[in-house]
C-alpha positions in Angstrom: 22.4 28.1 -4.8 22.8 25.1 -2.7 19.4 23.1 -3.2 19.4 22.8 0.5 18.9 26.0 1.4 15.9 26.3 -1.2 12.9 27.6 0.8 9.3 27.8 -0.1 6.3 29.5 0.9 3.0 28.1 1.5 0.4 31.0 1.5 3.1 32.6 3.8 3.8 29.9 5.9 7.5 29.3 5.8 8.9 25.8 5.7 12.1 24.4 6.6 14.4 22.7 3.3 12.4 22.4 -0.3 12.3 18.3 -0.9 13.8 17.5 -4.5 13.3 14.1 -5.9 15.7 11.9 -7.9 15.2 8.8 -9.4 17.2 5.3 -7.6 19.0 4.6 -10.6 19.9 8.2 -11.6 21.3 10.9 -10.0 21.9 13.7 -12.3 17.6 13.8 -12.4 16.4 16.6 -10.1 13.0 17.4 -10.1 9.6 19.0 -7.9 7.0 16.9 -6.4 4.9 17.7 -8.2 6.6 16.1 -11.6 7.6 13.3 -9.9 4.2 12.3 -8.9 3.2 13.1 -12.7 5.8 10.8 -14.0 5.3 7.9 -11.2 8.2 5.8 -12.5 11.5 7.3 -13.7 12.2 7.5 -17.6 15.1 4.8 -16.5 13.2 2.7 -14.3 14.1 3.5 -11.1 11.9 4.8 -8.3 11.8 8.7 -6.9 12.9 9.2 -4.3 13.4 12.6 -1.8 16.9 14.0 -1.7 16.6 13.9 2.0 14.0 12.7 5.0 12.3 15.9 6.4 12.1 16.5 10.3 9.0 16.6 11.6 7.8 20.2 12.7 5.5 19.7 15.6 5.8 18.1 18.6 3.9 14.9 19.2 2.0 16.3 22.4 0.8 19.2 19.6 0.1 16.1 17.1 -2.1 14.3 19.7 -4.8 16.9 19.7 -4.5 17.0 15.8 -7.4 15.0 14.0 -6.1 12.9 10.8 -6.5 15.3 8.1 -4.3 18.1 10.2 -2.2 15.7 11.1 -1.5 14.6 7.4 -1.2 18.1 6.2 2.1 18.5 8.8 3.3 15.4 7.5 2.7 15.7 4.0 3.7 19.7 3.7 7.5 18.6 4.5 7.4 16.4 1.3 5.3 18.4 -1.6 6.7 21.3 -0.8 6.1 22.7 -4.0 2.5 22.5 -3.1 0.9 25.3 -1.5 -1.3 25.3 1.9 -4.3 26.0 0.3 -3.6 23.1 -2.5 -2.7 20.5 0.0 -5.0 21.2 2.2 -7.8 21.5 -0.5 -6.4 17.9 -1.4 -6.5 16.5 2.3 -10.4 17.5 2.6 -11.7 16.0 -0.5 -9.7 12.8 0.3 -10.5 12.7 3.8 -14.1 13.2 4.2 -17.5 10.9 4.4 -16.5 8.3 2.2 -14.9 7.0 5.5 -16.8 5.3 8.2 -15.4 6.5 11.4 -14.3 9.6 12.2 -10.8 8.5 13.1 -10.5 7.5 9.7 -7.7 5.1 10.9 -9.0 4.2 14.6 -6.6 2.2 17.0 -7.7 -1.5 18.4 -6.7 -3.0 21.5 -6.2 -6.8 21.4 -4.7 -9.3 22.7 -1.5 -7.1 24.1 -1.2 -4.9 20.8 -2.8 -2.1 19.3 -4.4 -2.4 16.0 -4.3 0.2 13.7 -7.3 -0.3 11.4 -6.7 1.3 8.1 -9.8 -0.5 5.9 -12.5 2.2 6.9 -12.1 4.0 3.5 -14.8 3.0 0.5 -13.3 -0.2 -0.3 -12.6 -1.4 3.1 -8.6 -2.0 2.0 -5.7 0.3 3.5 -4.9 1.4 0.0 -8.5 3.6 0.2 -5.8 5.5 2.6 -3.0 6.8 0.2 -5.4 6.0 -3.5 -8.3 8.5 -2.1 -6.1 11.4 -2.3 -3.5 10.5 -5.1 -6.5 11.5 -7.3 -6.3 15.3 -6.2 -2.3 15.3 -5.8 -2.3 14.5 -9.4 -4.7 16.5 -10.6 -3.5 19.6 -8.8 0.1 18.4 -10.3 -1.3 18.5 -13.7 -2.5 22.2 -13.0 0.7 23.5 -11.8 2.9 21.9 -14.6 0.5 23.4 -17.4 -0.2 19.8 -18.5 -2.3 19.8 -21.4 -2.9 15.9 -21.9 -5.3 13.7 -20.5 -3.3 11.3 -18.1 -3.8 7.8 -17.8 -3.3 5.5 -15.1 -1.5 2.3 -15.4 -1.8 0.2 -12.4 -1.2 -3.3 -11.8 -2.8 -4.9 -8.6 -2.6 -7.9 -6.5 -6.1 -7.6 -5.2 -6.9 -4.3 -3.0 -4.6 -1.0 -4.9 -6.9 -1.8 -8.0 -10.3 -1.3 -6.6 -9.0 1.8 -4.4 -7.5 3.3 -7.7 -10.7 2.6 -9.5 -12.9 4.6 -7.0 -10.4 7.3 -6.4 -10.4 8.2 -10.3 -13.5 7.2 -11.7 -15.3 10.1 -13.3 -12.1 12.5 -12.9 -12.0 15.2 -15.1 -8.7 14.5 -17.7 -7.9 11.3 -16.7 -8.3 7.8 -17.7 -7.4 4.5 -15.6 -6.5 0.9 -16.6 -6.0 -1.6 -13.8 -4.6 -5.5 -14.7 -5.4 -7.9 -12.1 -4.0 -11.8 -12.1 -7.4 -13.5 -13.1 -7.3 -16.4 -10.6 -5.0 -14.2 -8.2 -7.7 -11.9 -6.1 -10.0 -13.0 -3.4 -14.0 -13.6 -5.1 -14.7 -10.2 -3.2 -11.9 -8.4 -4.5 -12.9 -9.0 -8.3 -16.1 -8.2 -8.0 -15.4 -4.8 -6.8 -13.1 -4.1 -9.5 -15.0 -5.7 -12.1 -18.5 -3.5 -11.2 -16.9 -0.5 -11.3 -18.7 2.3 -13.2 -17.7 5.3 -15.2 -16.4 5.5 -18.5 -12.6 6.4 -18.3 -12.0 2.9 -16.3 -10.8 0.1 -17.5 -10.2 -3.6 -15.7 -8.2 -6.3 -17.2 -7.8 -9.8 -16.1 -4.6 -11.5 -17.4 -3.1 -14.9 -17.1 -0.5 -14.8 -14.9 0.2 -13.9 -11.0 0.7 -10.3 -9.5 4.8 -10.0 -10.6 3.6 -10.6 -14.1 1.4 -7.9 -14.0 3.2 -5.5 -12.7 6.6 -6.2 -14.8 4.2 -5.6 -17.7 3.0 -2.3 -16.3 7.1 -1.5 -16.0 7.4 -2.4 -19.4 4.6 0.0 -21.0 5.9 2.3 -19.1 9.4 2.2 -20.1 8.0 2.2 -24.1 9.6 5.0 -26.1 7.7 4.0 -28.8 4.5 4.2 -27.0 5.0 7.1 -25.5 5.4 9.2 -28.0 2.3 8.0 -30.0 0.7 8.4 -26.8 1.8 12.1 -26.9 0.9 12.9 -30.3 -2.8 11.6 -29.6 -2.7 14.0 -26.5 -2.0 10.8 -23.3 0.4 10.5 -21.0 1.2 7.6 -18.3 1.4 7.9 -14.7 1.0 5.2 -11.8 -1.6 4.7 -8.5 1.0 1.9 -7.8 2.9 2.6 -4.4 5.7 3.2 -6.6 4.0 6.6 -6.7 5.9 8.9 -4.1 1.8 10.7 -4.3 0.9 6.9 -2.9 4.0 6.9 -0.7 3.8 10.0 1.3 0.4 9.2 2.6 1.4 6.6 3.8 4.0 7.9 6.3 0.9 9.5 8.1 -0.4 6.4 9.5 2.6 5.9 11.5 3.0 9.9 12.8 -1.0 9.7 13.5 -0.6 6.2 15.5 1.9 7.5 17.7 0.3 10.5 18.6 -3.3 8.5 19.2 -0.9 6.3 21.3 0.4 9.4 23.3 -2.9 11.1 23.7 -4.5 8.0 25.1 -1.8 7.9 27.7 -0.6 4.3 26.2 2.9 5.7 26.1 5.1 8.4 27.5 6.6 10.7 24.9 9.7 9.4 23.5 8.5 5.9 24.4 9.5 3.4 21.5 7.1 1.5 19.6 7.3 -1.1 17.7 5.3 -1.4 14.1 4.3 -4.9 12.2 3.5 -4.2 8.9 2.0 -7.3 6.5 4.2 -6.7 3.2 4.4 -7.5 -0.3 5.8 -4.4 -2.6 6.8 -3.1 0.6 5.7 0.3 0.1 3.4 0.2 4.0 6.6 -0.9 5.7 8.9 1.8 3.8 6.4 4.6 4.8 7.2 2.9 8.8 10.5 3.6 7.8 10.8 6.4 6.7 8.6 8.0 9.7 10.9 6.3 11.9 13.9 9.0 10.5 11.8 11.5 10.4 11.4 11.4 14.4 8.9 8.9 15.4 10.2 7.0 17.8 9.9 3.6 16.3 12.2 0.6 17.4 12.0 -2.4 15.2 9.9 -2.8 12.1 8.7 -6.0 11.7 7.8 -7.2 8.2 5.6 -9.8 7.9 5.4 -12.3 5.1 3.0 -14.9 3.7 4.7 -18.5 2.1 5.9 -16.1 -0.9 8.6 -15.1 2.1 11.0 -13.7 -0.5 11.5 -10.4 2.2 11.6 -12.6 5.5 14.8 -14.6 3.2 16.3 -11.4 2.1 16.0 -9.5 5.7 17.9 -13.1 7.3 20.4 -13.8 4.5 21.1 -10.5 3.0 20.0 -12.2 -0.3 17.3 -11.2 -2.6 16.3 -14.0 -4.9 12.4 -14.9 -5.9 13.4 -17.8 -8.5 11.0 -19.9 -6.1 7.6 -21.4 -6.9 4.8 -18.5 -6.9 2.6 -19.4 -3.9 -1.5 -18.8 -3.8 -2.2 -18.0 -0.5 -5.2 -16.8 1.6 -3.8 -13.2 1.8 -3.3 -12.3 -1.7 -2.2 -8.7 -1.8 1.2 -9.9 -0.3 1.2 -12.8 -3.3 4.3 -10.9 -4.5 8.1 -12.2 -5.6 8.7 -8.6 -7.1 8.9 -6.3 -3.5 9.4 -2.7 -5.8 9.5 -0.5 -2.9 12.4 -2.4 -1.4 15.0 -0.6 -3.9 14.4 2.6 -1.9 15.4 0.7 1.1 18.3 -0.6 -1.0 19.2 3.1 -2.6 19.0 4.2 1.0 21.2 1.4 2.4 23.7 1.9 -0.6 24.6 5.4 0.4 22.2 7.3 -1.9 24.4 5.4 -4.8 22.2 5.1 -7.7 24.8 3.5 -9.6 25.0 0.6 -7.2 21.1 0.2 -6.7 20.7 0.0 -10.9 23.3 -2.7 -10.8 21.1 -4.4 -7.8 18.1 -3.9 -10.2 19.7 -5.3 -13.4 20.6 -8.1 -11.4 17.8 -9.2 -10.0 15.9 -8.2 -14.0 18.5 -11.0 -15.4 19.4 -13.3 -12.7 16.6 -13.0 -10.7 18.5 -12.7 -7.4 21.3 -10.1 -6.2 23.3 -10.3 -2.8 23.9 -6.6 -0.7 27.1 -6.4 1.2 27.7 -6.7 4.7 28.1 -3.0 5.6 24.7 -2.8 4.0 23.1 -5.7 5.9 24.4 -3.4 9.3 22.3 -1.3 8.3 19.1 -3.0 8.2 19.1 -3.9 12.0 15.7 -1.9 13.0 14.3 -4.6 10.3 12.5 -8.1 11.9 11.7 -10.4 8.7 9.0 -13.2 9.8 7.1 -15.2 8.0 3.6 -17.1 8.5 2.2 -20.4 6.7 -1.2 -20.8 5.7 -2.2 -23.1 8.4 -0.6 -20.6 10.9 -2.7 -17.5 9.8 -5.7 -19.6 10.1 -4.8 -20.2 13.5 -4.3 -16.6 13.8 -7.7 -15.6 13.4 -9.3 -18.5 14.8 -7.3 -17.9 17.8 -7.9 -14.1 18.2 -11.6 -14.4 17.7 -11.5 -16.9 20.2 -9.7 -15.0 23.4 -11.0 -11.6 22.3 -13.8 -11.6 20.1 -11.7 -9.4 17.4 -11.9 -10.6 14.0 -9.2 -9.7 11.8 -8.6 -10.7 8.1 -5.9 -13.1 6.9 -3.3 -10.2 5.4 -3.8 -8.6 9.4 -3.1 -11.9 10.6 0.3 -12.7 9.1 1.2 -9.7 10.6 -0.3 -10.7 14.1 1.4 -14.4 13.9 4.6 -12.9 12.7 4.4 -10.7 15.7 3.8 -13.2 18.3 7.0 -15.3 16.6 8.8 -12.2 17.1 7.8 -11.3 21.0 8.6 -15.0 22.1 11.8 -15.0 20.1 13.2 -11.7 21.1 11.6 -11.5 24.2 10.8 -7.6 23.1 7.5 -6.2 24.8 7.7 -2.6 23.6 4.0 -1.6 23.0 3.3 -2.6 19.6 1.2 -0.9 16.3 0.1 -3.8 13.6 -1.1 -2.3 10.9 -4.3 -4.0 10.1 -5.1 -3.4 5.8 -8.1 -4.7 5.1 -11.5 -5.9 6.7 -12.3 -9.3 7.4 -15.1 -9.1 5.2 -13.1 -8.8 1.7 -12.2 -12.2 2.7 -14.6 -13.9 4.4 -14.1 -17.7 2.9 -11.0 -17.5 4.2 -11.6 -15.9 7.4 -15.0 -18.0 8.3 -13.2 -21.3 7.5 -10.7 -20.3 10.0 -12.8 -20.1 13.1 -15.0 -22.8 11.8 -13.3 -25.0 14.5 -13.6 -22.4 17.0 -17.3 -22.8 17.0 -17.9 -25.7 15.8 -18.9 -27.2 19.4 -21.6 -24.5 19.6 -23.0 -26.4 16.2 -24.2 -29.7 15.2 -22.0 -32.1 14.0 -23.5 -31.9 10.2 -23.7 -28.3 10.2 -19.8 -28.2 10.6 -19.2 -28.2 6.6 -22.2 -25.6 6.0 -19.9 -22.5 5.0 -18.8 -25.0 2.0 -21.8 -24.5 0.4 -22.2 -20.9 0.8 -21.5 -18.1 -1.7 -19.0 -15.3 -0.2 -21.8 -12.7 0.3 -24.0 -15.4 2.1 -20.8 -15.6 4.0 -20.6 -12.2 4.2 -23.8 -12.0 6.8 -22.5 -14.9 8.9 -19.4 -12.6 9.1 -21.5 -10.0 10.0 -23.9 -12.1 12.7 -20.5 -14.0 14.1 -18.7 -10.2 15.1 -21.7 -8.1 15.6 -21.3 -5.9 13.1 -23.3 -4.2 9.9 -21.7 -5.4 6.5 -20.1 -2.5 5.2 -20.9 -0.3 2.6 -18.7 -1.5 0.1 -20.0 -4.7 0.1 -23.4 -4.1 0.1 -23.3 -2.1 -3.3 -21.6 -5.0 -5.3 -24.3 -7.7 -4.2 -26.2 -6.9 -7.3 -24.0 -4.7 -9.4 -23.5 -5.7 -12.9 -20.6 -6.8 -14.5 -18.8 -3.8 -16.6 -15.3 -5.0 -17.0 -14.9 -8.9 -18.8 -12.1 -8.6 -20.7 -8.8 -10.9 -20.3 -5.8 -11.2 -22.0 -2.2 -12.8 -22.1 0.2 -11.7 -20.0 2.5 -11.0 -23.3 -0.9 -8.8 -24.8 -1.0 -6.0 -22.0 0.5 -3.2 -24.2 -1.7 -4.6 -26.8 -4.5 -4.7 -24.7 -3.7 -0.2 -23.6 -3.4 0.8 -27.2 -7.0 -1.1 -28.0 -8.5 0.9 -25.0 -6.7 4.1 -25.4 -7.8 3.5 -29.4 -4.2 4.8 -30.4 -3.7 4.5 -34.2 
């Protein structure tokens, strides 16, 4: 039988073609899922990915009355579609419930002639709360259905926000353990803090010396340990991910771009089959990939705008065709797009390469030893609904400063790359299609940051000497200027960590991760 034509039943409701998943680098590797989101990263390193992009089912005028969590089940049904209705829904209600502050869960803001689509109104205020709140239950319910009998544990490296959001998602779940390595001097003061506090017994946080790619090459390398992995068996573990190099993380994702256009078509914004335009802020590139892969699944998107911080290794590689990040490693005000290592892009590359796994593992082994590989011109033709921009440091400042200024709307730095990127783009292009920015995070993870940017802005309304006050503020006494400046309550989140104690100190060498796993895990 011709995979193809494999159907599946979901409690009786019949679906169109069952979604297998092979791995970027390997073709002969067919599997559900539900395996794939077990494994998270391929025995050979690549990345799963589906054999082909689903069609969506329902119309967008039916979409538009849909609320988030419908609206993510009719997404996320054509994908796992070894899950049944009952299972994914059951997951989709535990993710999706109180822990988020609006009942949108991912609201749209109009500003300055764009909409924003504000995806930090999970539990830690990040757009990772989006995809890592349910990853949780889609493993879990994974676990179930493949008779998995060890306890699984989580392997995550983050560059400031996926590590808190996996933290919270699996804290105290039943079978699993997690262990999250963060660059110790990398993450906002905010950020560490709420990994750092976190609670429960199967979690563990590690700083190490290094930046984000350093990290998260480490994290690939436990992963791809033989050795380890079968001592890890024998003591009853196994590894999986909460990176977005998780199809369970990746799948989520495409909702936010379905459930924008809808909220776009419902509020009369657009016509249906109006193109939009998305800007995404990017750094493993898995937010952009889930914009892309809506767009083939029907939503009609035009460009897709990836934005950049000074580590613009994507806005080089999206105008040269060249991927190369033997460049200095830049600390910037928007740290979760600190990145030189973009792992979602070799699904874009698979995709661009014909499906040729061959060619996308000789991408990968060039950029592992070189550091840098070159795609052909027939491939760069294909990357023309792509915008690479980029945005310096004093530019994103100007960004917020700017925005609160006109509008009153205070965004955080990673939201405005995106928006400065997108204002490049508009006055070079001279495109106007209505646009969706994904906005990832509140400004209050990163309030230094975002209160020295409009310190000029109202500096007139201040006395001279007071202009340097926010100097010689902590970031939660920031944190209620924030809050006073934009007229609104401090979140949750932040609230909880004023006075939380510190549960996670430990730090190691970048070369002393796997080290660092064993000593946790207690492995003999």
């Amino acid at each position: 039988m011709n995979p193809a034509d494999d159907r599946t039943s979901r409690n009786g409701e019949e679906s169109g073609m069952e979604v297998w998943y092979s791995s970027t680098r390997n073709g002969r590797i067919r599997i559900k899922a539900s395996e794939a989101i077990l494994k998270g990263l391929s025995e050979d390193g690549g990345l799963f990915v589906p054999d082909h992009i689903p069609e969506l089912e329902k119309s967008f005028q039916e979409l538009a009355g849909m609320s988030y969590q419908e609206t993510a089940y009719e997404v996320m049904k054509l994908y796992l579609t070894d899950f049944t209705k009952e299972e994914l829904e059951n997951c989709i209600a535990s993710a999706y419930d109180s822990k988020f502050d609006t009942e949108e869960i991912a609201p749209l803001a109009y500003a300055d002639g764009a909409y924003f689509l504000e995806l930090f109104h999970g539990s830690t205020i990040a757009f990772k709360d989006m995809a890592l709140s349910i990853l949780p239950h889609l493993m879990i319910t994974s676990a179930k259905k493949n008779k998995v009998k060890n306890e699984i544990v989580i392997l995550t490296a983050t560059s400031g926000d996926t590590g808190k959001a996996a933290l919270a998602g699996f804290a105290g779940v039943k079978g699993t353990k997690i262990i999250v390595f963060y660059p110790k001097d990398g993450v906002s003061p905010i950020q560490e803090r709420q990994m750092v506090t976190q609670k429960e017994e199967n979690t563990y946080v590690v700083g190490i010396r290094g930046n984000f790619d350093d990290a998260q090459t480490g994290v690939k390398k436990i992963f791809a340990d033989k050795e380890l992995e079968e001592r890890m068996n024998s003591q009853g573990y196994q590894f999986s991910s909460a990176n977005s190099i998780n199809i369970g993380r990746l799948v989520p994702q495409i909702v936010y771009y379905v459930y924008a256009y809808a909220r776009l078509l419902g509020k009369e914004a657009i016509a249906e089959g109006d193109k939009i335009n998305v800007v995404v802020p990017t750094g493993n590139f898995g937010n952009i990939l889930a914009a892309f892969y809506a767009k083939n699944m029907g939503v009609p998107i035009g460009r897709l705008i990836c934005a950049s911080n000074e580590n613009k290794v994507l806005y080089d590689f999206f105008r040269t065709g060249e991927y190369d990040r033997n460049r200095e490693f830049v600390l910037t005000s928007s740290p979760s797009m600190d990145i030189l290592i973009s792992s979602n892009l070799e699904r874009l590359i698979y995709r661009i390469a014909g499906n040729d796994p061959e060619k996308t593992a000789d991408f990968m082994k060039a950029l592992s030893g070189e550091g840098r590989y070159g795609i052909t011109g027939e491939m760069r033709e294909m990357l023309g609904d792509f915008y690479g921009g980029y945005a310096s440091e004093e530019e994103t400042a100007e960004t917020i400063r700017e925005l609160q200024k006109k509008t009153g709307y205070v965004v955080d730095t990673h939201t405005a790359v995106a928006a400065c990127v997108y204002r490049k783009y508009v006055e070079e292009t001279k495109d106007r299609t209505l646009s969706v920015i994904a906005s990832t995070a509140s400004p209050f993870k990163f309030t230094r940051s975002v209160m020295n940017a409009i310190a000029s802005a109202i500096a007139p309304a201040i006395a001279p000497a007071d202009a340097g006050k926010y100097d010689a503020m902590t970031d939660f006494e920031l944190v209620d200027e924030l809050a006073a400046l934009a007229g609104k309550e401090v979140p949750e989140a932040i609230q909880e960590i004023r006075t939380a104690p510190v549960v996670h100190d430990h730090i190691c060498e970048k070369d002393e991760m796997r080290r660092t796993v064993e000593e946790f895990l207690g492995l003999e």
